[in-house]
C-alpha positions in Angstrom: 0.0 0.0 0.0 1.4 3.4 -0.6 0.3 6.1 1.8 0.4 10.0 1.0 1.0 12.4 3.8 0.6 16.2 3.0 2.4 16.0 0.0 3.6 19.9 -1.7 5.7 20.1 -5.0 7.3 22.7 -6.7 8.9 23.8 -9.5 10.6 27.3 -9.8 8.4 28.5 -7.6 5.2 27.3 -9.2 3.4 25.1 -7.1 2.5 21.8 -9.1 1.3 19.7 -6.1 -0.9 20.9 -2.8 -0.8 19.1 0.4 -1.7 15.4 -1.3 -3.3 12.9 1.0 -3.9 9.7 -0.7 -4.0 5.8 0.7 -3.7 3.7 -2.6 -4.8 0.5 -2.4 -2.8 -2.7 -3.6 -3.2 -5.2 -6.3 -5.8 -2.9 -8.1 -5.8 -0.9 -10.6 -5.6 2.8 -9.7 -6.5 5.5 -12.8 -5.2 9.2 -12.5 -7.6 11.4 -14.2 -8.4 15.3 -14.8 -7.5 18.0 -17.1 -4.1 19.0 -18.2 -1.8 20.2 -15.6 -3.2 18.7 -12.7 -0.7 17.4 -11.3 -1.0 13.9 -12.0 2.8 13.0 -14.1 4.0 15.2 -10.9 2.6 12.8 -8.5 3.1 9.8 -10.3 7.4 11.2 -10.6 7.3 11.7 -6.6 6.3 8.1 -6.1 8.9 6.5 -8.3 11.7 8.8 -6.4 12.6 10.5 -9.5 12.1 13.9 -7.8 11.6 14.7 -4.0 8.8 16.4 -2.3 9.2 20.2 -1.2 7.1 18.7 2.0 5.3 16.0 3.2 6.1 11.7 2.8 5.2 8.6 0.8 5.1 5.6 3.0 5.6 2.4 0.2 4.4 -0.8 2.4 5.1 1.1 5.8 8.4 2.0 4.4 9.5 5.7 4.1 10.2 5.7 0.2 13.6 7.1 0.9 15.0 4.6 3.2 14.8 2.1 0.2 18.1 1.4 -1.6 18.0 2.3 -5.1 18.6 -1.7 -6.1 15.1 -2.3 -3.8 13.1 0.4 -5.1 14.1 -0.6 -8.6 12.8 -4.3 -7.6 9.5 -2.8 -6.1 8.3 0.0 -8.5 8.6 0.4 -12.3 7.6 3.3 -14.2 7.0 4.6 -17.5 7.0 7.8 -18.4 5.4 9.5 -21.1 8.3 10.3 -23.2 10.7 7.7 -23.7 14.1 8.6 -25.3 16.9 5.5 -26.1 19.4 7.0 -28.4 20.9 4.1 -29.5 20.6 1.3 -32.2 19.1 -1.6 -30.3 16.1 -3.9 -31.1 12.3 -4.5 -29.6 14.1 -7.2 -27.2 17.3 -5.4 -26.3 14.8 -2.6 -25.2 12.7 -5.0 -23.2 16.1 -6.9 -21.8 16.8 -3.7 -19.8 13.8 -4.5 -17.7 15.9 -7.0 -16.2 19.0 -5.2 -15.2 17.5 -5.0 -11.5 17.4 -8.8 -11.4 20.6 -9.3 -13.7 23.0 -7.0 -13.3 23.3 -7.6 -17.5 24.1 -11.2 -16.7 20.5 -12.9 -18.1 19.6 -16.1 -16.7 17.7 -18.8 -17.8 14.6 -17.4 -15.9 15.2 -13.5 -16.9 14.6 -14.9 -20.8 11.6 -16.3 -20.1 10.3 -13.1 -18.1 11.3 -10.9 -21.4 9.7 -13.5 -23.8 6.4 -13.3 -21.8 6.6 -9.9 -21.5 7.2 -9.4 -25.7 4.3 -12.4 -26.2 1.8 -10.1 -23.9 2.1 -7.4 -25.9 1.8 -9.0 -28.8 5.6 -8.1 -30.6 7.0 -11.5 -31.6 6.9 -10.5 -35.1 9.2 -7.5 -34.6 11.4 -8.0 -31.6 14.6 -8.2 -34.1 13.7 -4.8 -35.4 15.6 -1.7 -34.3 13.5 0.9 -32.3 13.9 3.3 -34.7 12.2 1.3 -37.5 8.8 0.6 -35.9 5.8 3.2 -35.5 5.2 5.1 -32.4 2.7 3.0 -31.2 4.8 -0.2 -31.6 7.5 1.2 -29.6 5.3 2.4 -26.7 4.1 -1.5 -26.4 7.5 -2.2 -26.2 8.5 0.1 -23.3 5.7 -1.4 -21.4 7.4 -4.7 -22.2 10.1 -3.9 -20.9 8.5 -2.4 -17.8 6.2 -5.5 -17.2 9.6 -7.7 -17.9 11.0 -5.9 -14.3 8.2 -7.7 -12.6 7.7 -5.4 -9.5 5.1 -5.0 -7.2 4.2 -1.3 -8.3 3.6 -0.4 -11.9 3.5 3.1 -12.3 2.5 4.5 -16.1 2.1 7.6 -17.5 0.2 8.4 -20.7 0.3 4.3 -21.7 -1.9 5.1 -24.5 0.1 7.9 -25.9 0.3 7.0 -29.9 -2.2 3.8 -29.8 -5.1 3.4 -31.7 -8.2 1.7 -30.4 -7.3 -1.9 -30.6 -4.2 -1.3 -29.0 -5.4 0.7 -26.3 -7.8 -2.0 -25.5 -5.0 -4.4 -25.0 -2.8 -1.9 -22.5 -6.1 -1.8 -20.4 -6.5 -5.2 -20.9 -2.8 -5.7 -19.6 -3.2 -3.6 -16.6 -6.3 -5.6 -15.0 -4.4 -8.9 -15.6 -1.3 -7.7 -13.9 -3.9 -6.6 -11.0 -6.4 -9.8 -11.5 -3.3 -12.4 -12.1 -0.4 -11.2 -10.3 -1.7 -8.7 -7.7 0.1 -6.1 -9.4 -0.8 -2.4 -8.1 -1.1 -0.3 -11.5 -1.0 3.5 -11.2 -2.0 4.8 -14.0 -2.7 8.6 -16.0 -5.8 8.1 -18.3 -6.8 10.9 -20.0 -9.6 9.0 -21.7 -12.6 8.9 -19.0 -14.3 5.7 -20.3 -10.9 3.9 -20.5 -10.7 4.8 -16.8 -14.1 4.3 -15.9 -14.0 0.9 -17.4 -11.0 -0.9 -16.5 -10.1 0.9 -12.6 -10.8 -0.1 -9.5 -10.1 2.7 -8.1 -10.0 6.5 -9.5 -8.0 9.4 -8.2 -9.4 12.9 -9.9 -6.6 15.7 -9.5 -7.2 19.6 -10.1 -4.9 22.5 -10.0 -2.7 20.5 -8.1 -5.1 18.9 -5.2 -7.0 15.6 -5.3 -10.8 17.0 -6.5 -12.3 13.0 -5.3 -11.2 9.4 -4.9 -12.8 6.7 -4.5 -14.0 3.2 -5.9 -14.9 4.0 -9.8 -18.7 3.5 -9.8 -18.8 5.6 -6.7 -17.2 8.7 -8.1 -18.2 8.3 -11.9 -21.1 10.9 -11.6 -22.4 13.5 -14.1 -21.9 15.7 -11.3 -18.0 15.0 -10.2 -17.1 14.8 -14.0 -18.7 18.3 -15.2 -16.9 20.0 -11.8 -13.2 18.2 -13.2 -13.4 19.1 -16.2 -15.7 22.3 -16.6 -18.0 20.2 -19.6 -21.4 18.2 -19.5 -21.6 14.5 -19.0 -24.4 12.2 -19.1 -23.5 8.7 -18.0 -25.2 5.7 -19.3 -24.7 2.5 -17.5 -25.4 -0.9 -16.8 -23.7 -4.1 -14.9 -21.1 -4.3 -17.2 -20.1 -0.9 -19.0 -20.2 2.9 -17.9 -20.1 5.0 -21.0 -19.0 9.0 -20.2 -20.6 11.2 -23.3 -19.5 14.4 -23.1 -20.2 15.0 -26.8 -23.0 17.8 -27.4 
């Protein structure tokens, strides 16, 4: 579980984040969601430790997150960001083989090739994991990033913008990913959505940020109102729903 205590973030004076308070579940998955500039790639940075906190702590499984070694934080969290630059001639499965190093120092075992090849066979890129990174479409090489991010096999999965350059079907899959990392392995998935019926759909659990404070949490049925929506994001809603699907029409 990862516990938020009157989190505050700055940068150059501008305040990003506002005195977060958040307990986040484990082995769910857990969809950031509002409008641009938020806060939510902010907070998502502060709990992978890529950045610290002007004030306040994140507690990672009763754990202050810096009393962790880098070598354990990189075997309990994972993140991807939303832009991903390797300048560097490598292929689909050199790129995924780095999600490893944690567990391999660069020495792959028997076991480390078998996480990688499950990782490249989940998101569907047997075909081109010879090719070099810089010969497949955008979309192609975001699947393989979170290849190589479900290939480190930690507890935490944090991902930001995962659908950045997918179409539809591909989408579908990365959401379909993320609940069977939660459903399968008890994976806790953090994730920014900007697309509310992706979120709506596939969460557990939704965390609504707003000029830098959390607007609502809560379980996703519970906080998916006409109401909630139309204050986040300044636009009508009307939510139709049933026991399976909750579709979000803001369209006029």
């Amino acid at each position: 579980m990862i516990n938020i205590n009157s989190l505050s973030k700055s940068y150059a004076g501008i305040p990003i984040l506002h005195d977060i308070n958040l307990e986040i579940p484990k082995g769910k998955v857990i969809s950031l969601i509002g409008p641009n500039g938020a806060g939510k790639s902010t907070l998502l940075v502060l709990m992978a430790r890529l950045a610290k906190a002007d004030n306040g702590s994140i507690i990672l499984d009763s754990e202050e997150l810096s009393n962790y070694s880098l070598d354990q934080l990189s075997r309990k969290i994972s993140f991807l960001r939303q832009q991903n630059v390797f300048d560097v001639k490598i292929t689909i499965k050199e790129l995924v083989d780095f999600g490893r190093f944690p567990h391999s120092k660069g020495q792959l075992t028997i076991q480390d090739n078998m996480k990688i090849e499950e990782s490249i066979n989940k998101m569907n890129l047997q075909d081109i994991k010879h090719a070099y990174i810089d010969q497949v479409s955008g979309g192609q090489l975001q699947r393989a990033f979170l290849a190589m991010v479900i290939a480190q096999d930690t507890e935490y999965i944090l991902l930001d913008e995962p659908l950045n350059n997918l179409d539809m079907k591909h989408s579908v899959e990365i959401m379909n990913t993320t609940r069977f990392l939660a459903d399968e392995y008890g994976k806790t998935v953090i994730t920014v959505v900007h697309d509310i019926n992706f979120a709506a759909n596939y969460s557990d659990y939704i965390i609504a940020m707003k000029n830098g404070r959390v607007f609502f949490h809560g379980p996703n049925k519970s906080v998916i109102t006409e109401k909630n929506l139309k204050e986040l994001f300044d636009i009508e809603f009307k939510i139709i729903q049933d026991d399976k699907v909750i579709i979000c029409n803001y369209y006029k």
